[in-house]
C-alpha positions in Angstrom: 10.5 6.4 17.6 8.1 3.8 16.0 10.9 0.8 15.1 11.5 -3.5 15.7 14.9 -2.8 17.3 17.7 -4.6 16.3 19.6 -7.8 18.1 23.2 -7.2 18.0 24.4 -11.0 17.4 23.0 -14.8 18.1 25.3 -17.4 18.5 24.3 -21.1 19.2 25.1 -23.0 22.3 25.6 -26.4 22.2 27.3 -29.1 24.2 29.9 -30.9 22.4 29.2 -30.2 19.3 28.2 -28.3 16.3 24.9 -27.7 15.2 24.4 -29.7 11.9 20.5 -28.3 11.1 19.7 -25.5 12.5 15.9 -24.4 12.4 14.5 -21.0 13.9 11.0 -22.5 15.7 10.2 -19.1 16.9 10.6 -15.4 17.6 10.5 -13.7 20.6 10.2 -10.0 21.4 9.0 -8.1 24.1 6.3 -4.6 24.0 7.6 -1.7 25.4 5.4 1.6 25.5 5.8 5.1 25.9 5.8 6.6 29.2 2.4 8.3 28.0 0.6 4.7 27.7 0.0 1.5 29.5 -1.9 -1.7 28.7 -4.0 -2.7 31.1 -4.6 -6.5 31.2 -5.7 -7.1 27.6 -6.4 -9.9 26.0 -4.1 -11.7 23.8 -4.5 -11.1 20.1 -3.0 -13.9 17.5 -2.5 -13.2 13.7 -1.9 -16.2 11.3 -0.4 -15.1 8.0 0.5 -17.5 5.5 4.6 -17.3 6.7 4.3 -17.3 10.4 1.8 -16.8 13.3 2.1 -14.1 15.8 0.1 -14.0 19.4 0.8 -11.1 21.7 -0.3 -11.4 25.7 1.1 -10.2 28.6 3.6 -7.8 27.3 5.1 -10.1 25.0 5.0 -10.6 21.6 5.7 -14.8 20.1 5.8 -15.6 16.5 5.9 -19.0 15.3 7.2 -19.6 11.9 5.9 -21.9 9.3 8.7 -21.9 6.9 12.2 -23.1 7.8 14.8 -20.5 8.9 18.8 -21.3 9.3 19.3 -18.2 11.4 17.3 -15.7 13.2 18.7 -12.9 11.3 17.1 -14.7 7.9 13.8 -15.0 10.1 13.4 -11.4 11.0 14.0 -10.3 7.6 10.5 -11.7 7.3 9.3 -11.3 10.9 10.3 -7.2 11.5 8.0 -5.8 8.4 5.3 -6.9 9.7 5.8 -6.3 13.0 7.0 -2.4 12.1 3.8 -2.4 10.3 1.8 -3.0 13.3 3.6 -0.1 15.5 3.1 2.4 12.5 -0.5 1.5 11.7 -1.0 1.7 15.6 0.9 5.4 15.4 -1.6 6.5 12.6 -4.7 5.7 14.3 -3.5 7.5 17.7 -1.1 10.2 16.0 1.9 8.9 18.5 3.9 5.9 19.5 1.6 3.3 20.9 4.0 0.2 20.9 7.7 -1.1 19.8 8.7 -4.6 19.4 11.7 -5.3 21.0 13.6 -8.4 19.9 14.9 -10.7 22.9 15.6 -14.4 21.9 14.6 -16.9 19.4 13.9 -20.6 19.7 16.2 -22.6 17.2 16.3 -26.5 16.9 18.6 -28.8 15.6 16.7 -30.8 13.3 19.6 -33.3 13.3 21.2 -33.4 16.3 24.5 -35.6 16.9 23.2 -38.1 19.8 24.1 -37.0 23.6 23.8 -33.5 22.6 22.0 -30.6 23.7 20.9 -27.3 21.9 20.0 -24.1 23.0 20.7 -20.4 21.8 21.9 -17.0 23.6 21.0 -13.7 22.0 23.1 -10.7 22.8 20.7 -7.5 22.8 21.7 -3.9 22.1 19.9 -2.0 24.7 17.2 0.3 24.2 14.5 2.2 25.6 11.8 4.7 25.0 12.1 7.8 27.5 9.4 10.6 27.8 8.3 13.4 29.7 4.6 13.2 29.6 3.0 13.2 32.9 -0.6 11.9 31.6 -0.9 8.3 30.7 -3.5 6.8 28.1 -4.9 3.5 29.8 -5.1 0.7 26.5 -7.3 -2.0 27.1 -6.8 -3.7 24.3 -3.9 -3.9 22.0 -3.5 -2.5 18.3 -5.0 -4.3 15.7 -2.7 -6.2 13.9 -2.7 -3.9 10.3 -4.2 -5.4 7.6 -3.6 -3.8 3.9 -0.4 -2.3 4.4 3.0 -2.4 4.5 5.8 0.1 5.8 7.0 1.5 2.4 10.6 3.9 2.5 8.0 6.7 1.8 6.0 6.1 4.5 8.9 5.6 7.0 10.0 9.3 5.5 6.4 11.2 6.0 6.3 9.4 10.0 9.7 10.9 10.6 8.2 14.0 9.2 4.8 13.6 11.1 6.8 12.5 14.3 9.0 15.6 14.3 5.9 17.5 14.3 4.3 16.0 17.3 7.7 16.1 19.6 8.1 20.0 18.2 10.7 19.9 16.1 8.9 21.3 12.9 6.0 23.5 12.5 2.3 22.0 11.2 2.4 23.4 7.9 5.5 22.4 6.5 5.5 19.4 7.7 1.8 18.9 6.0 3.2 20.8 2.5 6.4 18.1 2.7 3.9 15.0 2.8 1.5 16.6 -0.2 4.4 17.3 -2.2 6.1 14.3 -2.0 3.2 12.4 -2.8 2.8 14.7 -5.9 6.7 14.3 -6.8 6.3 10.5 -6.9 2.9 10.6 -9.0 4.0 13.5 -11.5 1.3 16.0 -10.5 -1.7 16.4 -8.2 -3.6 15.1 -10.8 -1.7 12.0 -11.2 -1.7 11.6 -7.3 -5.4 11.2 -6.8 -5.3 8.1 -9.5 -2.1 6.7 -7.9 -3.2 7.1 -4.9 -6.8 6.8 -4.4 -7.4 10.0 -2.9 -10.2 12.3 -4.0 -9.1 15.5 -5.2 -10.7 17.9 -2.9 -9.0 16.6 0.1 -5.4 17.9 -1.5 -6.7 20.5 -2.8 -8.0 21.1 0.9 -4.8 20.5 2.3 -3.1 22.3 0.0 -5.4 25.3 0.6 -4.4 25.1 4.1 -0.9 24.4 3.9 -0.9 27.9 2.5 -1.9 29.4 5.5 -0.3 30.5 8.9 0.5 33.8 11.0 4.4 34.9 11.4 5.2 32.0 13.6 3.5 28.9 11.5 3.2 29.9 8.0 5.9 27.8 5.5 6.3 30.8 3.6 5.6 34.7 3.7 2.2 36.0 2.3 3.1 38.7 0.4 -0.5 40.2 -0.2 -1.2 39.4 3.9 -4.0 37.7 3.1 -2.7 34.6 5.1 -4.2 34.0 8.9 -3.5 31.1 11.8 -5.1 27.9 11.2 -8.7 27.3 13.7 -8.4 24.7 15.5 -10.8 22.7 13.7 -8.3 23.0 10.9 -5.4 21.9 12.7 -7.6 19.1 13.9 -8.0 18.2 10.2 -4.5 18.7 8.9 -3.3 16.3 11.4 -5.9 13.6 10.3 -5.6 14.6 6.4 -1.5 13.5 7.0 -1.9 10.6 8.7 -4.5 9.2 6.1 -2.1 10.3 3.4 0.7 8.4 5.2 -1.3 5.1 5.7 -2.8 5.7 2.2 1.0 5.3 0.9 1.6 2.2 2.9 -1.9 0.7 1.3 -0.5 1.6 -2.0 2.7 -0.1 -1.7 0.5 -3.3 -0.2 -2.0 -2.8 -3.5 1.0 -2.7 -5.8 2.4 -6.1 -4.6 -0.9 -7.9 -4.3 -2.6 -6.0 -7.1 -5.8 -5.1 -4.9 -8.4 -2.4 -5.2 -8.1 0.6 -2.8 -11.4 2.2 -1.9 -10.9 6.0 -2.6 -10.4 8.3 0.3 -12.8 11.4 0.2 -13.3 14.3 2.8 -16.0 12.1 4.3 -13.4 10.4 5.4 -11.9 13.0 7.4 -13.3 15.2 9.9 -15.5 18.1 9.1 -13.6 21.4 8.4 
């Protein structure tokens, strides 16, 4: 599951005394992958935001903060957004778990020290790891972009744990497509209401909501009762699969546009593939 997991405790360490000023220099977490990918050599990638700069290479993942941090709790309440940003913008482009940030240590100065003493920190990690059963491995040679434009909204973390369930089998296609168009209808008021809030053309839901109606016995959401309903092609599966994943990175834009007041560019069927 795409998530920054969580660091149990930190204590300081110190040698004879307290620490009077604590600062948190930096961040550090390490990239663990599913067993279905590995990152082959690539090169580092470094994002500056206007809060903190973040460079990963070699499987690890450093970010340097700009402002000043007591603890490293109060740091990561800053740090992990973005960072669960960047695994689910990297799971929308490829439709799976590319990456997970896995918090390890931070760096923390005292910024005034009682002479003769020395600082350092220990971080206690609850363990965790990503298991699979995949045989076939994707070979990454570079890593995900960091995202730009969006933000990991409640409503997007609820249509990926939809999306996700579909992909490891625990849901069929269709409902799990109807869920994410309805949802985004709920919040809006209407269809209608949902292209404006949105940004997304009209005929794409009412494409997906064409095919959400759809399916045989064993995919359908709902029984047909004039049997007019037939399997998806897989062309159309193809599409629905794209069509959610736009609407779920369209719903992290749209938090991103309501806190920064930008202008989303409307997304049309051109945008998705032909169907």
């Amino acid at each position: 599951m795409v998530g920054v997991y969580e660091v149990r405790s930190t204590r300081e360490v110190r040698e004879g005394a307290e620490v009077n000023d604590p600062h948190v220099v930096a961040l550090h977490y390490r990239i663990e992958t599913p067993e279905t990918v590995t990152y082959d050599s690539p090169p580092a990638v470094e994002e500056e935001t206007p809060q903190f700069t973040a460079r990963l290479t070699e499987g690890r993942a450093t970010v340097t903060l700009k402002e000043h941090f007591a603890t490293a709790e109060a740091a990561r309440e800053l740090v992990d957004p973005y960072l669960r940003a960047w695994e689910l913008a990297a799971a929308l482009q490829f439709g799976r778990v590319e990456l997970c940030f896995v918090f390890e240590r931070p760096d923390i100065i005292d910024r005034n020290p009682t002479p003769g003493t020395i600082t350092g920190a220990v971080c206690f990690l609850a363990s965790a790891s990503l298991s699979g059963t995949a045989i076939v491995r994707t070979i990454r040679r570079e890593y995900p972009a960091p995202p730009q434009g969006f933000v990991v909204s409640l409503d997007a973390e609820t249509l990926w744990h939809r999306y996700e369930g579909y992909t490891e089998g625990r849901e069929p296609l269709l409902s799990m497509a109807y869920f994410c168009l309805t949802l985004l209808e709920a919040r809006a008021g209407s269809r209608l209401n949902a292209v404006r809030l949105y940004g997304i053309h009209k005929n794409a839901l009412n494409k997906l909501g064409e095919l959400t109606a759809l399916g045989d016995v064993q995919t359908a959401r709902k029984i047909d009762q004039q049997g007019k309903s037939r399997p998806l092609t897989a062309q159309e599966t193809i599409w629905v699969q794209a069509a959610v994943r736009a609407l779920i990175r369209r719903v992290g834009e749209a938090e991103w546009a309501s806190r920064t007041g930008a202008q989303l560019r409307q997304i049309t069927m051109v945008d998705l593939p032909k169907v």
